[in-house]
KOLRO-707758 format. One record per residue: residue in one letter; y, z, x of N, C-alpha, C in turn. Coordinates in nm, 2 decimals. Layout:
KOLRO-707758
[node A,[Y,Z,X],[Y,Z,X],[Y,Z,X]]
...
end
This chain:
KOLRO-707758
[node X,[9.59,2.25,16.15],[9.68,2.36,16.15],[9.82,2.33,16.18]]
[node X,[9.83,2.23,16.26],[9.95,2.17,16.29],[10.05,2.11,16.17]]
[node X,[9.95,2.06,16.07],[10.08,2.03,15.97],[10.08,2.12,15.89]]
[node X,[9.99,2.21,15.85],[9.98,2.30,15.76],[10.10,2.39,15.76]]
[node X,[10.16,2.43,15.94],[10.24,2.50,15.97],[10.37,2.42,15.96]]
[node X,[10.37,2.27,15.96],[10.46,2.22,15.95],[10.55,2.22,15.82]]
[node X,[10.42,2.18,15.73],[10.49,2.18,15.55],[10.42,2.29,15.49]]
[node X,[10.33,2.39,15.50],[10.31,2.46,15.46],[10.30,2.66,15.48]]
[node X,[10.38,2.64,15.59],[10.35,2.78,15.65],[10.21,2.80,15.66]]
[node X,[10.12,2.76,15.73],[10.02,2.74,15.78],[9.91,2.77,15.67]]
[node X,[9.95,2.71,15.56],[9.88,2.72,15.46],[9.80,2.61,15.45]]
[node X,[9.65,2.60,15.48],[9.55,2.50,15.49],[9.58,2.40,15.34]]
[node X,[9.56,2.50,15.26],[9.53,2.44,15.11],[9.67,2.41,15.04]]
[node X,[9.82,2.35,15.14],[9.93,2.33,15.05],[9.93,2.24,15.06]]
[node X,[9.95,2.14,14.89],[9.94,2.03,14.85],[10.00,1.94,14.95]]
[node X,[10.14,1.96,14.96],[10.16,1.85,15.09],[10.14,1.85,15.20]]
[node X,[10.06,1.97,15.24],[10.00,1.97,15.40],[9.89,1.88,15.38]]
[node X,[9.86,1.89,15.28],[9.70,1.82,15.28],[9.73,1.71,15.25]]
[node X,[9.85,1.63,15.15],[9.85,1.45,15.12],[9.85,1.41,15.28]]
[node X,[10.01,1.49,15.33],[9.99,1.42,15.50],[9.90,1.41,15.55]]
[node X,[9.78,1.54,15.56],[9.68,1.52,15.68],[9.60,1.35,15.62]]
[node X,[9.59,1.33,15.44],[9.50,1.23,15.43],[9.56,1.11,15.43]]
[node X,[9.73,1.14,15.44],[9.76,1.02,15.47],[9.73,0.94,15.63]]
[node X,[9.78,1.01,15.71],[9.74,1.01,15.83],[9.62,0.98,15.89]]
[node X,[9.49,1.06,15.82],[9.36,1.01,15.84],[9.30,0.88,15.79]]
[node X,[9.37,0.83,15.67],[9.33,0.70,15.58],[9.45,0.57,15.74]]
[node X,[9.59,0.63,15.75],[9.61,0.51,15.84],[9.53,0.53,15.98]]
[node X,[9.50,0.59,16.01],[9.41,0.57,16.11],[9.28,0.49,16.12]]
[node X,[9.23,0.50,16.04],[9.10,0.45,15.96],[9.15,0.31,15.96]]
[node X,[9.24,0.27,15.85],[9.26,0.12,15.89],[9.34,0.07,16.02]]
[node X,[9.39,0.16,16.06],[9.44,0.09,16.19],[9.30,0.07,16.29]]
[node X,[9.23,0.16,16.27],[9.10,0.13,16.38],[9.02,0.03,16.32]]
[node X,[9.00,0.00,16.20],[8.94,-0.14,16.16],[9.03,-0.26,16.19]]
[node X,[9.12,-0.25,16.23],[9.19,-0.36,16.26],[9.19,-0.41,16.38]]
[node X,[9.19,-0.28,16.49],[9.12,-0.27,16.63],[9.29,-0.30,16.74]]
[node X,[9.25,-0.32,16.81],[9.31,-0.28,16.92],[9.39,-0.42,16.97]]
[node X,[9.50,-0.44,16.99],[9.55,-0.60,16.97],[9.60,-0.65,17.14]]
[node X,[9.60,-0.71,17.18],[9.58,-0.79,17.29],[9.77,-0.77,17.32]]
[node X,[9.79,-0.81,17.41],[9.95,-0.85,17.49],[9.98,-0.96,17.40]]
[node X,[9.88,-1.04,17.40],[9.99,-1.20,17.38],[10.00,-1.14,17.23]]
[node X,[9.87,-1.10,17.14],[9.90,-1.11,16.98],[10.04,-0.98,16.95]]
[node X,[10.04,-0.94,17.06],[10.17,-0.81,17.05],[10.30,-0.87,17.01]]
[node X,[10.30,-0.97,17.16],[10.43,-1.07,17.17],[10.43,-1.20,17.06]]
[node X,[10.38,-1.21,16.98],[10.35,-1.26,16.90],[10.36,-1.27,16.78]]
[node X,[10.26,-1.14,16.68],[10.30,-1.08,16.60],[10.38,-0.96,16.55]]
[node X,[10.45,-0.89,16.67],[10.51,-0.76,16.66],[10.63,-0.76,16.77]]
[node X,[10.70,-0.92,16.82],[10.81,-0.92,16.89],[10.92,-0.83,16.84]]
[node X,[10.94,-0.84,16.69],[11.07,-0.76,16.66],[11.04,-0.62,16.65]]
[node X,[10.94,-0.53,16.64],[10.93,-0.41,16.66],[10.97,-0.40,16.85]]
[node X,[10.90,-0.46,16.94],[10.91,-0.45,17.04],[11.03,-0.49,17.10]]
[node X,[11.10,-0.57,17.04],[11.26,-0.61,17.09],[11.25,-0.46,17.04]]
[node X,[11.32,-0.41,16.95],[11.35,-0.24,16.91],[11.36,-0.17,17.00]]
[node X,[11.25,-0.18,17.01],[11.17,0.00,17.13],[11.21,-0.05,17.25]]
[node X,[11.18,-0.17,17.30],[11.27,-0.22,17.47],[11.39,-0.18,17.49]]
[node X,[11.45,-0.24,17.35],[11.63,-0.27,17.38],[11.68,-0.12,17.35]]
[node X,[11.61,-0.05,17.25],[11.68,0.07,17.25],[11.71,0.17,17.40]]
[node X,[11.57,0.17,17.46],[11.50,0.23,17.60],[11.64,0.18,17.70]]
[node X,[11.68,0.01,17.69],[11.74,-0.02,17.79],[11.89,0.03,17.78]]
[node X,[11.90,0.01,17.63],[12.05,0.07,17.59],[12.09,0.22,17.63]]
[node X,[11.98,0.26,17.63],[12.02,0.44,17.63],[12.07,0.47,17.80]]
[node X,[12.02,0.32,17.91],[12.02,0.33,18.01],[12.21,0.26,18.02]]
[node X,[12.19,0.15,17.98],[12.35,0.07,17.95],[12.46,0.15,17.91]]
[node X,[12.43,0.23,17.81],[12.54,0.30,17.74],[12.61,0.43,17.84]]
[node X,[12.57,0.40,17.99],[12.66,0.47,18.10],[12.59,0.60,18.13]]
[node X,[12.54,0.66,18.09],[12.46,0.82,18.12],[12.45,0.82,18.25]]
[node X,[12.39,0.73,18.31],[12.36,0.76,18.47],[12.53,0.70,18.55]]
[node X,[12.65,0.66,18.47],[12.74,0.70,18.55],[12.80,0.81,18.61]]
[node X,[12.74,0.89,18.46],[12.75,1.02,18.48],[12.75,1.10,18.54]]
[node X,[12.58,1.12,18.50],[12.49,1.19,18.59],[12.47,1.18,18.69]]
[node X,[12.46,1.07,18.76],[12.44,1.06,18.91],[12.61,1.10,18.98]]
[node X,[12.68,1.02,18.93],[12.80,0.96,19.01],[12.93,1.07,18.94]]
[node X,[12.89,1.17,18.91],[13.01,1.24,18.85],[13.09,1.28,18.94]]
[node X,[13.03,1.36,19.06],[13.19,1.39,19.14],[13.28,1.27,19.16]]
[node X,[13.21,1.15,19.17],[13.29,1.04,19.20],[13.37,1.02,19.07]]
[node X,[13.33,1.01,18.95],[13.42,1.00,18.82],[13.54,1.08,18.81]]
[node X,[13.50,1.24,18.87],[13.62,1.31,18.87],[13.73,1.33,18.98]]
[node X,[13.68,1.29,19.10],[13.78,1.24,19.23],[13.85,1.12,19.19]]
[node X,[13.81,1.05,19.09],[13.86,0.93,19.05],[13.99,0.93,18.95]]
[node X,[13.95,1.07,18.85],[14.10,1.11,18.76],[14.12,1.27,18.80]]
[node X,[14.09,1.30,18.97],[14.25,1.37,19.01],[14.17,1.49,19.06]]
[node X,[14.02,1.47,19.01],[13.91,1.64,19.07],[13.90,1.61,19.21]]
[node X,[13.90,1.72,19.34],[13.88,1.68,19.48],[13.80,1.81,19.45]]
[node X,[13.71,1.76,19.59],[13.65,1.86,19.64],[13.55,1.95,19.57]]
[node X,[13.54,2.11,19.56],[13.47,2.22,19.50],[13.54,2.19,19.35]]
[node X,[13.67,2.13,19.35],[13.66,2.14,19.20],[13.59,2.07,19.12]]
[node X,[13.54,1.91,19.21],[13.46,1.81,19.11],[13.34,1.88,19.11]]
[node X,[13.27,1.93,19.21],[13.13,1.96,19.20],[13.09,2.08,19.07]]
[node X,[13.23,2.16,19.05],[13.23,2.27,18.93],[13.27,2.21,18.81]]
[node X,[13.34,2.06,18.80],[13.33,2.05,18.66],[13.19,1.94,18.66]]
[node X,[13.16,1.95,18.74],[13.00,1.82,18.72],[12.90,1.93,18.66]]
[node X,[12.87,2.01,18.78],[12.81,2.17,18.65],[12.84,2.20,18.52]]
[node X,[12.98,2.22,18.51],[12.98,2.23,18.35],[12.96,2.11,18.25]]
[node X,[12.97,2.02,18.32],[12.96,1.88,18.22],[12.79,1.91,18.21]]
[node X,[12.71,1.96,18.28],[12.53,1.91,18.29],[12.51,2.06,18.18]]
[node X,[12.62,2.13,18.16],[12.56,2.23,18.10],[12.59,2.19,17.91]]
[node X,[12.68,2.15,17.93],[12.77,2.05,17.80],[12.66,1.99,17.74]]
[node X,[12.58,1.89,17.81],[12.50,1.78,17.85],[12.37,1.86,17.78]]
[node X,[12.30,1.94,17.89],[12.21,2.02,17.79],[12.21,2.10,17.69]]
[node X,[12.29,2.12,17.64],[12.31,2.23,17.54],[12.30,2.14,17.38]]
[node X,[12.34,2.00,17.46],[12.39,1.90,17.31],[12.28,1.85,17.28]]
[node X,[12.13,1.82,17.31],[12.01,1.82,17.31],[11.93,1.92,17.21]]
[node X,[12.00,2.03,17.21],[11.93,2.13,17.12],[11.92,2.07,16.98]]
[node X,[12.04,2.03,16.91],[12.07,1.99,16.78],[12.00,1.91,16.70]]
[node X,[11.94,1.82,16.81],[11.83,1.70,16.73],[11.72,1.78,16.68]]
[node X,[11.67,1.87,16.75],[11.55,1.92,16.73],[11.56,1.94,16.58]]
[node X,[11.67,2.02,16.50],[11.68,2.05,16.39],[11.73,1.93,16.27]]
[node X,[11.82,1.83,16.35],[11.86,1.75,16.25],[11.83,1.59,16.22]]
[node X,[11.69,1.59,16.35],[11.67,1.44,16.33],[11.60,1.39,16.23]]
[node X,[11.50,1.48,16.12],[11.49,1.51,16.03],[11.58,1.47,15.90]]
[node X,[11.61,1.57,15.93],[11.76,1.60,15.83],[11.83,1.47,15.78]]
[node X,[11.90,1.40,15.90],[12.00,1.36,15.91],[11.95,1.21,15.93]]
[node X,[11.84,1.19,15.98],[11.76,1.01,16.02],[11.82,0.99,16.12]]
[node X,[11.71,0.88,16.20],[11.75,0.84,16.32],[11.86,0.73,16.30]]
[node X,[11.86,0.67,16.22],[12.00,0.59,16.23],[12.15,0.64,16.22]]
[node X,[12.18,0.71,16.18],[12.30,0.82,16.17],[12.35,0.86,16.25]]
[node X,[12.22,0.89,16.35],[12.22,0.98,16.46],[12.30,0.87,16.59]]
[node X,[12.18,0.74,16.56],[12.24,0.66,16.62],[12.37,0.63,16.65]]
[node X,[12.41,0.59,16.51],[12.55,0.52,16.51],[12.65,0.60,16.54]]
[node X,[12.68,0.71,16.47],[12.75,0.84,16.48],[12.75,0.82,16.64]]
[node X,[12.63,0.85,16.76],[12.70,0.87,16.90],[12.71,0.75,16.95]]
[node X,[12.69,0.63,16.90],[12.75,0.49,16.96],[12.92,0.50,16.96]]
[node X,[12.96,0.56,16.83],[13.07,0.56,16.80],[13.18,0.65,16.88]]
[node X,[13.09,0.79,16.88],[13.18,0.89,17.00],[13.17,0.85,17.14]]
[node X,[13.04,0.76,17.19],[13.03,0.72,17.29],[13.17,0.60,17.33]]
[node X,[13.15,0.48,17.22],[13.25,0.39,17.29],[13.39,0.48,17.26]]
[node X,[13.42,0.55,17.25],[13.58,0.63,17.23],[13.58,0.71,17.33]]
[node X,[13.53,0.81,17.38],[13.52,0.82,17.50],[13.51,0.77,17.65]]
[node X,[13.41,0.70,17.61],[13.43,0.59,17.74],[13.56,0.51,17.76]]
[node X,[13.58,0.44,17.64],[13.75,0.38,17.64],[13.87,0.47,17.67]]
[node X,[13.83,0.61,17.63],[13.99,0.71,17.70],[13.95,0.73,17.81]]
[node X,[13.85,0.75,17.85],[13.79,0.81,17.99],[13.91,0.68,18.10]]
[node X,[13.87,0.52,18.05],[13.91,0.44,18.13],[14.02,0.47,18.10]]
[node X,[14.07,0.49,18.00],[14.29,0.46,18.00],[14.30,0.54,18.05]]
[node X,[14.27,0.67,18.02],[14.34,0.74,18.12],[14.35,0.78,18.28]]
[node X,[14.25,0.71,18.31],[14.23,0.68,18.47],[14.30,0.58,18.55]]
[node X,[14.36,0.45,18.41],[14.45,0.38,18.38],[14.56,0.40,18.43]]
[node X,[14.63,0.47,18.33],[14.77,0.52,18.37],[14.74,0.68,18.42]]
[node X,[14.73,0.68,18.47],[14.71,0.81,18.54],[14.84,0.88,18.54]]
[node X,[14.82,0.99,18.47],[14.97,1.04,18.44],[14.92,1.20,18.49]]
[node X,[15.01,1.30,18.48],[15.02,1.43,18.46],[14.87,1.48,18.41]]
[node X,[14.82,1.43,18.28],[14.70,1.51,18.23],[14.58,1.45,18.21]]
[node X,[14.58,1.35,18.34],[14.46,1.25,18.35],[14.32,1.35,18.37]]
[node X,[14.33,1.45,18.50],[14.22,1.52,18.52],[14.16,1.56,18.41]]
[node X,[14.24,1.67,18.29],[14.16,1.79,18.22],[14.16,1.66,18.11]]
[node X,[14.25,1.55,18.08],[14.21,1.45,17.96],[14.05,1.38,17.99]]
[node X,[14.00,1.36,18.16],[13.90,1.29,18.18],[13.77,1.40,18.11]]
[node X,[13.81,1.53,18.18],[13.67,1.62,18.17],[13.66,1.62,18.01]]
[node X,[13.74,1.62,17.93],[13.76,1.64,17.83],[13.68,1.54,17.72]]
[node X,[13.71,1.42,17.76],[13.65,1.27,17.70],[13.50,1.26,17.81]]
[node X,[13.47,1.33,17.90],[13.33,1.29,17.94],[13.25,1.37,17.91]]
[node X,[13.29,1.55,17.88],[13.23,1.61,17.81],[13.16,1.56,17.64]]
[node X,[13.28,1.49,17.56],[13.23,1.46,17.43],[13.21,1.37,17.49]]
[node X,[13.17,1.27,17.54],[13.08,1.14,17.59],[12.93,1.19,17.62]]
[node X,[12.90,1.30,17.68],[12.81,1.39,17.72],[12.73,1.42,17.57]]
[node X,[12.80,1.48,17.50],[12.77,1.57,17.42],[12.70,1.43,17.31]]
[node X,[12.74,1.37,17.32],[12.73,1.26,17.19],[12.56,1.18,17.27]]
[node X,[12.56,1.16,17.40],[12.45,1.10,17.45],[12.35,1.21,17.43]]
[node X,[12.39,1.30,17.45],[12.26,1.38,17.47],[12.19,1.40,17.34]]
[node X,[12.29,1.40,17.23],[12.23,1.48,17.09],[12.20,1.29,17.03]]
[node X,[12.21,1.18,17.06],[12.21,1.11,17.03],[12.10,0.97,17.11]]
[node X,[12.17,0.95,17.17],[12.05,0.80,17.26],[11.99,0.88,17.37]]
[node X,[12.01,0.99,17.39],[11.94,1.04,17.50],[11.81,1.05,17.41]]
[node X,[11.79,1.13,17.33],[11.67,1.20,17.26],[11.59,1.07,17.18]]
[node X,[11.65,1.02,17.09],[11.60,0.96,16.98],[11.57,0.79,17.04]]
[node X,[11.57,0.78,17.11],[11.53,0.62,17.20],[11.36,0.67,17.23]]
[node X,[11.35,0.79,17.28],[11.20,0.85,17.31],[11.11,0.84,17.18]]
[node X,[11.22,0.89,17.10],[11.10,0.91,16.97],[11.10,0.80,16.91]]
[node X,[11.15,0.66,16.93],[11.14,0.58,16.83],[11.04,0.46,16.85]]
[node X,[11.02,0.47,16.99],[10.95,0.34,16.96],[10.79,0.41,16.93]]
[node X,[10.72,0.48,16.95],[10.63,0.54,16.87],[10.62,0.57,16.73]]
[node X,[10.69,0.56,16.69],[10.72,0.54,16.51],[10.72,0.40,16.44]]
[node X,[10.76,0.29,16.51],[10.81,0.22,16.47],[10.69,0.04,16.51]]
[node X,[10.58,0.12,16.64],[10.48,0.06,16.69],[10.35,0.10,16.61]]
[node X,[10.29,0.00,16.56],[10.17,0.06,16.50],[10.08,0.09,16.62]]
[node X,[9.96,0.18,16.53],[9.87,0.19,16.65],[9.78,0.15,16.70]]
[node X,[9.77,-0.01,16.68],[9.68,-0.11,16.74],[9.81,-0.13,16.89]]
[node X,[9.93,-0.19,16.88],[9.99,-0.21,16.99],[10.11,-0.05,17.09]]
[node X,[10.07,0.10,16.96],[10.14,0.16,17.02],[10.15,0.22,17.19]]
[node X,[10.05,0.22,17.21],[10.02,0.26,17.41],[10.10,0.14,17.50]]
[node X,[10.08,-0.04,17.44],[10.08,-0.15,17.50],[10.29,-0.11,17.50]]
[node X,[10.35,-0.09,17.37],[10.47,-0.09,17.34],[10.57,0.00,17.41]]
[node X,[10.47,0.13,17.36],[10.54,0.23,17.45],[10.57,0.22,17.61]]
[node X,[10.44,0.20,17.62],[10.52,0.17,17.78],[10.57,0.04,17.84]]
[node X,[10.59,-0.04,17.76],[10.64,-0.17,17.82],[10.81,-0.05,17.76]]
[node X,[10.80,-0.02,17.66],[10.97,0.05,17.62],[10.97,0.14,17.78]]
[node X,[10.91,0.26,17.76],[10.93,0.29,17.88],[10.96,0.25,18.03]]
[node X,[10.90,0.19,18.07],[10.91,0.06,18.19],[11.10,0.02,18.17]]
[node X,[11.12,-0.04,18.03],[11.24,-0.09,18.02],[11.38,0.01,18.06]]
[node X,[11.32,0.11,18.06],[11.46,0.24,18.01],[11.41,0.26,18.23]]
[node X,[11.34,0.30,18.28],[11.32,0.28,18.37],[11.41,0.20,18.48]]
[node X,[11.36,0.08,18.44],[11.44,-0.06,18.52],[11.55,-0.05,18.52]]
[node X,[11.62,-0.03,18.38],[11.81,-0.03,18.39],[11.85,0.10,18.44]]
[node X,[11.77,0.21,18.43],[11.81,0.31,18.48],[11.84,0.28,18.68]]
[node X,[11.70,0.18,18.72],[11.73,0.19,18.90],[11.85,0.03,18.91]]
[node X,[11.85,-0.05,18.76],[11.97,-0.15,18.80],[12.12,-0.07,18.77]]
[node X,[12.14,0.04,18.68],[12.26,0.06,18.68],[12.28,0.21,18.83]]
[node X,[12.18,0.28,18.86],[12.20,0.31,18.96],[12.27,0.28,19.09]]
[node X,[12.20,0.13,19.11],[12.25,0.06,19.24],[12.35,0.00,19.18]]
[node X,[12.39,-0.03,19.11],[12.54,-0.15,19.07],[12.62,-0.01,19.06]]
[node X,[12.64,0.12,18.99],[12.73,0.19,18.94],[12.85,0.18,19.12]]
[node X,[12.80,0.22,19.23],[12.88,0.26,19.33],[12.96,0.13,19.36]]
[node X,[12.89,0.01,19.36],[12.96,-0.13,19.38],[13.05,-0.13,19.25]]
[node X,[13.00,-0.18,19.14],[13.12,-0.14,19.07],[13.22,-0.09,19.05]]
[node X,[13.24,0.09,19.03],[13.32,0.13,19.09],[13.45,0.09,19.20]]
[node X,[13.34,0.04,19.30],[13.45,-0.04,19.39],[13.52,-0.12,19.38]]
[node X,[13.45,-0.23,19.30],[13.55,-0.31,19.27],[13.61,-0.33,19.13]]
[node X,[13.57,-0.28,19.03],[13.63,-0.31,18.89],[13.68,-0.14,18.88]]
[node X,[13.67,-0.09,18.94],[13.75,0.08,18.95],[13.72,0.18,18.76]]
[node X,[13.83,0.18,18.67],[13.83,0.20,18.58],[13.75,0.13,18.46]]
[node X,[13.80,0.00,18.52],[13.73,-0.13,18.42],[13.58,-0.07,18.40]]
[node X,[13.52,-0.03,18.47],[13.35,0.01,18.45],[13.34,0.09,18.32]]
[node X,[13.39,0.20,18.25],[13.45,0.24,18.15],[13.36,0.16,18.05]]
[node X,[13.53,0.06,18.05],[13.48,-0.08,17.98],[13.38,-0.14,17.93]]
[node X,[13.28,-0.19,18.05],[13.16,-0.25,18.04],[13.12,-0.12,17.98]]
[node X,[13.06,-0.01,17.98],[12.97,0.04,17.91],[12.98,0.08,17.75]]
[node X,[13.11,0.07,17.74],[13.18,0.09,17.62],[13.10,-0.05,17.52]]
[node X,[13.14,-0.09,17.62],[13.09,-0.23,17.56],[12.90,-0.24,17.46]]
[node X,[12.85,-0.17,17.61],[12.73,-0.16,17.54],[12.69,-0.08,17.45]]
[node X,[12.78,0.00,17.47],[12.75,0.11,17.34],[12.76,0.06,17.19]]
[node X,[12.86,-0.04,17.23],[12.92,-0.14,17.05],[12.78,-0.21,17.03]]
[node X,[12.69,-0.26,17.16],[12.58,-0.34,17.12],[12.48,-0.23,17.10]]
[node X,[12.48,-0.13,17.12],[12.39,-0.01,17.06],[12.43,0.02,16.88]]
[node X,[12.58,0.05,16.90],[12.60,0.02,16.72],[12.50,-0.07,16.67]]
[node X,[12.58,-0.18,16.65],[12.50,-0.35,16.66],[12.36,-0.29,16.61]]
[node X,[12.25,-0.24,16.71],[12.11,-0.19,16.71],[12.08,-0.13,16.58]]
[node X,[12.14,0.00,16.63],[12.12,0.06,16.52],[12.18,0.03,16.36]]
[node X,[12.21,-0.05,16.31],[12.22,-0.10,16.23],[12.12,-0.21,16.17]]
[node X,[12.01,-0.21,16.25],[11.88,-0.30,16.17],[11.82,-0.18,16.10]]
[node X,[11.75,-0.24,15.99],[11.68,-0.17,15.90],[11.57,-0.12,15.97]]
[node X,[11.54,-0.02,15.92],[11.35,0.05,16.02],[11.26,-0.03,15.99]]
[node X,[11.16,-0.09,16.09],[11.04,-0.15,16.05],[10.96,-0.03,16.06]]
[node X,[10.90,-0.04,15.95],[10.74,-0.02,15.92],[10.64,-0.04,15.88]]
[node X,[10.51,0.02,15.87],[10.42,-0.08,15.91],[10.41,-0.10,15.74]]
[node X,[10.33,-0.20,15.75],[10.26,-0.20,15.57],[10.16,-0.29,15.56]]
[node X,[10.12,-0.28,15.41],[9.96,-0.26,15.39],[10.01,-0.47,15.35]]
[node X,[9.88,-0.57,15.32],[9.91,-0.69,15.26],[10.01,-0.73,15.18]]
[node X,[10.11,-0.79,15.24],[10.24,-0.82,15.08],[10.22,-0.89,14.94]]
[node X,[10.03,-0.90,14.95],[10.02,-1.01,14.83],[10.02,-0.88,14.69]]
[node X,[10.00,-0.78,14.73],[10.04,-0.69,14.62],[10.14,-0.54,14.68]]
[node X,[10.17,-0.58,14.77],[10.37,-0.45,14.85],[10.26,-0.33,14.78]]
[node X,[10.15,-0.32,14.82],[10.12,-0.18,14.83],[10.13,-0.07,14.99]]
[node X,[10.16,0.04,14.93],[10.24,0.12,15.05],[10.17,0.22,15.06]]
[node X,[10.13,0.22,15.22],[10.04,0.35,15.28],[10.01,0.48,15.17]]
[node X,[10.16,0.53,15.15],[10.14,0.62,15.09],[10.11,0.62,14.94]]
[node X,[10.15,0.49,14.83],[10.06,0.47,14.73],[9.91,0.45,14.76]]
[node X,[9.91,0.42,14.86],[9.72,0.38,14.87],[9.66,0.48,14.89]]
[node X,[9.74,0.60,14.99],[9.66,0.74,14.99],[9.64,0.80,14.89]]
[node X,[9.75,0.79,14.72],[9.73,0.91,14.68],[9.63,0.86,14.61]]
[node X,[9.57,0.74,14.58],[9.45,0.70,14.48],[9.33,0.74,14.57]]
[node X,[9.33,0.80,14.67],[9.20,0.87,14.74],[9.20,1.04,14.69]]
[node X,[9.04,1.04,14.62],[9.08,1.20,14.62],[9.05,1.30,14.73]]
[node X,[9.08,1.43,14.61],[9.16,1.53,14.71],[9.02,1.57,14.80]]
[node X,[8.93,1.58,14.75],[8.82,1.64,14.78],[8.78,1.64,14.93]]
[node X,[8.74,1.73,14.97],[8.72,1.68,15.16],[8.60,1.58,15.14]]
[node X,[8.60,1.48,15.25],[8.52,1.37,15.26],[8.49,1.32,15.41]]
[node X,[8.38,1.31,15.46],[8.35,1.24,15.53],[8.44,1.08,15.59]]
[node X,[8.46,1.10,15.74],[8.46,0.97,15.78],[8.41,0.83,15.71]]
[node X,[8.29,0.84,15.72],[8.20,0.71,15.65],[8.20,0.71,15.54]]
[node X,[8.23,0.81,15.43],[8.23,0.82,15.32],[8.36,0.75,15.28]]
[node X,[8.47,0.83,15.38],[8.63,0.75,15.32],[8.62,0.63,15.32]]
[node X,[8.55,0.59,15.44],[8.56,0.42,15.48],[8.50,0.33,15.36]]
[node X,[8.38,0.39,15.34],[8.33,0.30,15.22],[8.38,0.31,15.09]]
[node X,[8.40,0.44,15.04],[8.40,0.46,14.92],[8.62,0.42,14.88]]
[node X,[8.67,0.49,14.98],[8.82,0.48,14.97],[8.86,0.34,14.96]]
[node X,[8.81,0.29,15.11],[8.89,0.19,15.15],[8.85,0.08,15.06]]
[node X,[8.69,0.05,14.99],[8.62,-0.06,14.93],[8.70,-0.01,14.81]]
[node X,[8.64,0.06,14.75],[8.64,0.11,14.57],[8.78,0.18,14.55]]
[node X,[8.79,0.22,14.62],[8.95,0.35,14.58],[9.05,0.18,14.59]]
[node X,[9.06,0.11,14.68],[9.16,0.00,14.73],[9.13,-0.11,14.64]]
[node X,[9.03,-0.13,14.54],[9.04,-0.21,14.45],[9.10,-0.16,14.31]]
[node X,[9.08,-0.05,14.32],[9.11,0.01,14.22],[9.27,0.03,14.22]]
[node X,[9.32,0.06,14.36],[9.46,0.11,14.33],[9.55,-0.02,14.38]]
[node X,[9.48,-0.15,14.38],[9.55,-0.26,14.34],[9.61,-0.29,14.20]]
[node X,[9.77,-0.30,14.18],[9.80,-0.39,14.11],[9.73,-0.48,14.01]]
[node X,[9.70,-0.52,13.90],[9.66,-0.58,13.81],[9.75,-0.69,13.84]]
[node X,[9.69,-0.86,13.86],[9.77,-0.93,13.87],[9.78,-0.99,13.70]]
[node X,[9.91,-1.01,13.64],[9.91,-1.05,13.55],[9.90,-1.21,13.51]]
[node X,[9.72,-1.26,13.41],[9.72,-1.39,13.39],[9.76,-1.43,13.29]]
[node X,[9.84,-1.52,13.27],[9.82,-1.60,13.09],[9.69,-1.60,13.01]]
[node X,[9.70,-1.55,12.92],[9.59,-1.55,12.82],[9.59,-1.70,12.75]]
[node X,[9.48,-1.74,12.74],[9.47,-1.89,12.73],[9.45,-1.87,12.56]]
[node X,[9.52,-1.96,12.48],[9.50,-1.97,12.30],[9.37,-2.02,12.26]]
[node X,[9.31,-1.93,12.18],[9.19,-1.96,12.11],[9.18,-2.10,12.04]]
end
């Protein structure tokens, strides 16, 4: 019912409610014949999906958010907010902050997770870099320039590396190593989150504005990230057949578990092989 309502307005019997459900049910099937894969064969055969889902998790923590969030009266005592006024623009920034979370829901879809990426790497390092200048030269319109550049710093994490770091390493992990991945990702976004916690206040102290900087910085290596191609999974490269070509040579008919397994996976998967082409030998 779930995807029916997805692609079909809960129409059991719409054609592409139904390829998905069998696409989905045929990769399962081979993912469970394939079985369940150990730590080391993870680190081994699926390091570059897992560098991905780690480094993204850790970046989302690098790219400064918890300077923010934790440390914001301090950011705004810093360009010129004292008192009841920092704690009123730290509220409006968390409202800023949530509100820019709504947008993915509709456009990560739409728009792809890499777009989404780069687009707020981009508003992120520009932000972060005015945030520092102008706490830099501190002039006349440092305060409302800071709230200004941390709000769209805000706004860009939230609709951006806040959200889409969660959903990716699950997409991007098959399901023999996805539980093992996910949470080793998770663990990762974790860790930098309690290392940049404790360094943010030291910091601060002694590189002042410069802090800015370094995160800016990371955000360029988040660019950087998001600029690899998506991995996904796929079927043997000795004939580049693709999940979704292999589903549609299964028919439509409803079928049994054991029936798919034998009759699909054996007969349907010889059949929707490629012909390899031999030289015909001269009579």
């Amino acid at each position: 019912m779930v995807i029916a309502n997805l692609y079909g307005s809960g129409d059991i019997h719409n054609d592409k409610a139904r390829q998905e459900y069998r696409e989905i049910k045929m990769n399962v099937l081979l993912q469970r014949q394939e079985g369940e894969r150990s730590y080391s064969e993870m680190f081994r055969k699926y390091y570059k999906r897992l560098f991905i889902a780690m480094s993204a998790q850790a970046l989302a923590q690098l790219n400064g958010i918890n300077v923010i969030s934790y440390y914001a009266p301090l950011v705004f005592e810093s360009a010129g907010w004292y008192g009841r006024r920092a704690i009123l623009m730290t509220g409006i920034n968390g409202i800023t902050y949530l509100a820019s979370t709504v947008p993915p829901w509709y456009l990560v879809d739409r728009w792809g997770r890499r777009f989404i990426l780069l687009s707020g790497a981009i508003a992120m390092i520009i932000s972060l870099s005015a945030i520092s200048y102008f706490i830099f030269i501190d002039i006349h319109y440092t305060p409302i320039l800071t709230v200004i550049f941390v709000m769209i710093y805000n706004a860009a994490f939230g609709a951006s590396w806040g959200p889409i770091p969660w959903l990716y390493p699950p997409e991007i992990l098959p399901l023999s190593i996805r539980a093992k991945g996910a949470s080793l990702s998770t663990a990762s976004n974790w860790a930098f989150n309690w290392i940049v916690g404790e360094m943010t206040p030291i910091l601060q102290e002694w590189i002042k504005w410069r802090l800015y900087l370094v995160h800016a910085f990371f955000c360029a290596v988040s660019f950087v990230l998001g600029t690899f191609p998506p991995l996904t999974p796929s079927l043997p490269p000795r004939h580049a057949l693709t999940a979704r070509k292999f589903t549609s040579c299964i028919p439509k008919q409803p079928m049994s578990a054991s029936k798919i397994w034998i009759n699909s996976l054996v007969m349907q998967r010889q059949r929707c092989q490629p012909q390899l082409n031999t030289p015909k030998s001269n009579p």
